[in-house]
C-alpha atoms as a printed R data frame, in Angstrom:
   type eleno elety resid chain resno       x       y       z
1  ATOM     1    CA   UNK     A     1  18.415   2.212   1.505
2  ATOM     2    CA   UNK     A     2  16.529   4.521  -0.561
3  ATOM     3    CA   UNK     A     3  12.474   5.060  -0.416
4  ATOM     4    CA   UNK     A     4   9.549   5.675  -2.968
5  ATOM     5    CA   UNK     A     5   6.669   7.635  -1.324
6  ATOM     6    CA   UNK     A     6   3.327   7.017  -3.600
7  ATOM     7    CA   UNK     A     7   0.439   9.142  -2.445
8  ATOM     8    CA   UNK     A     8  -3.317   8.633  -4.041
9  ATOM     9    CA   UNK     A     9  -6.592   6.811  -3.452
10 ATOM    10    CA   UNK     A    10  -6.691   3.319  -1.780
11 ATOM    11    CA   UNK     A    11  -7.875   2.453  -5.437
12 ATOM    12    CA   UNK     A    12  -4.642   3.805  -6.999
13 ATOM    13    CA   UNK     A    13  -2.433   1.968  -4.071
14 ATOM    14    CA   UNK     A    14  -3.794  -1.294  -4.885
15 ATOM    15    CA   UNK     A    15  -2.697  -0.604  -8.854
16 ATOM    16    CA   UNK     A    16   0.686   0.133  -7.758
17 ATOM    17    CA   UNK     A    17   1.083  -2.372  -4.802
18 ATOM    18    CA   UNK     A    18  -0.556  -5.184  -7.718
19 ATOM    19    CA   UNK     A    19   1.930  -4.121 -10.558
20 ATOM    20    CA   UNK     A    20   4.999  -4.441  -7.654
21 ATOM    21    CA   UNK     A    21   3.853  -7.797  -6.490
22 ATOM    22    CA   UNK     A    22   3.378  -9.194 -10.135
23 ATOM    23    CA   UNK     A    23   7.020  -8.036 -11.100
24 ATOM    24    CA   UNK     A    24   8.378  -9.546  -8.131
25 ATOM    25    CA   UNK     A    25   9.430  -6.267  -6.519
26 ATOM    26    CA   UNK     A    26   9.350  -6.520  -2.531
27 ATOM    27    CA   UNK     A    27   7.943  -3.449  -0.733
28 ATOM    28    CA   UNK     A    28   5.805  -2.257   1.900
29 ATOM    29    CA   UNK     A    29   2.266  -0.765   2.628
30 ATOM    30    CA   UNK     A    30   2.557   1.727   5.817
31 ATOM    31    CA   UNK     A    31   0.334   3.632   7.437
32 ATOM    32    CA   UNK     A    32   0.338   7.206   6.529
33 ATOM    33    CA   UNK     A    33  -1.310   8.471   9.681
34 ATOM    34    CA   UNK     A    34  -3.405  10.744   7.375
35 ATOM    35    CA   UNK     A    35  -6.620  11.817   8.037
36 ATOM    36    CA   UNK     A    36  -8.688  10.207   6.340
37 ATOM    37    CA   UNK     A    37 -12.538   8.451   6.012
38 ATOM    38    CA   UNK     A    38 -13.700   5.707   7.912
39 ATOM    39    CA   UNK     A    39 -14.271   4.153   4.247
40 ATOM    40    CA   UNK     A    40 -10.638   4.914   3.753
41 ATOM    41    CA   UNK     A    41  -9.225   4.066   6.247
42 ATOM    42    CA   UNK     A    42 -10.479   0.276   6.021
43 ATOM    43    CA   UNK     A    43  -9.070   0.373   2.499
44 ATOM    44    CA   UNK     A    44  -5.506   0.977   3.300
45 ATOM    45    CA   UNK     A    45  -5.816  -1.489   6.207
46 ATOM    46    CA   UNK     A    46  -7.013  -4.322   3.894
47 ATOM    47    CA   UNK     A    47  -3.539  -3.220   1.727
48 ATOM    48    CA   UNK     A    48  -1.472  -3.103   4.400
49 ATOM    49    CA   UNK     A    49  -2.529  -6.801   5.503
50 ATOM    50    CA   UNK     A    50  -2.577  -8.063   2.062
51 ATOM    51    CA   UNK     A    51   0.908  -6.998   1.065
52 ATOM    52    CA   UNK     A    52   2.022  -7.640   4.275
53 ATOM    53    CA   UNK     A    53   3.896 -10.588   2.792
54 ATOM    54    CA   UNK     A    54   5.587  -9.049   0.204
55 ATOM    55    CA   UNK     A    55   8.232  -7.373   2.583
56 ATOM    56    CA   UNK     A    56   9.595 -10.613   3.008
């Protein structure tokens, strides 16, 4: 199995997660373990649980 890594904003994430789950493409959000602000950080946590789903 190969991987994509996508790096940007939470903003830019959720344009790229969106377009994958509209084309019926499964992947998955991960934590990064970046450091990053508390603002942030709740971002990529409400990606990670909302595209939870699409893994599977």
């Amino acid at each position: 199995m190969a991987k994509i890594e996508i790096k940007g904003s939470p903003e830019e994430l959720e344009r790229v997660a969106t377009f994958l789950a509209n084309n019926n493409i499964k992947f998955n959000v991960v934590k990064d373990y970046g450091n990053h602000s508390l603002d942030d950080i709740d971002k990529y946590e409400h990606l990670i649980s909302k595209y939870a789903a699409s893994i599977s």
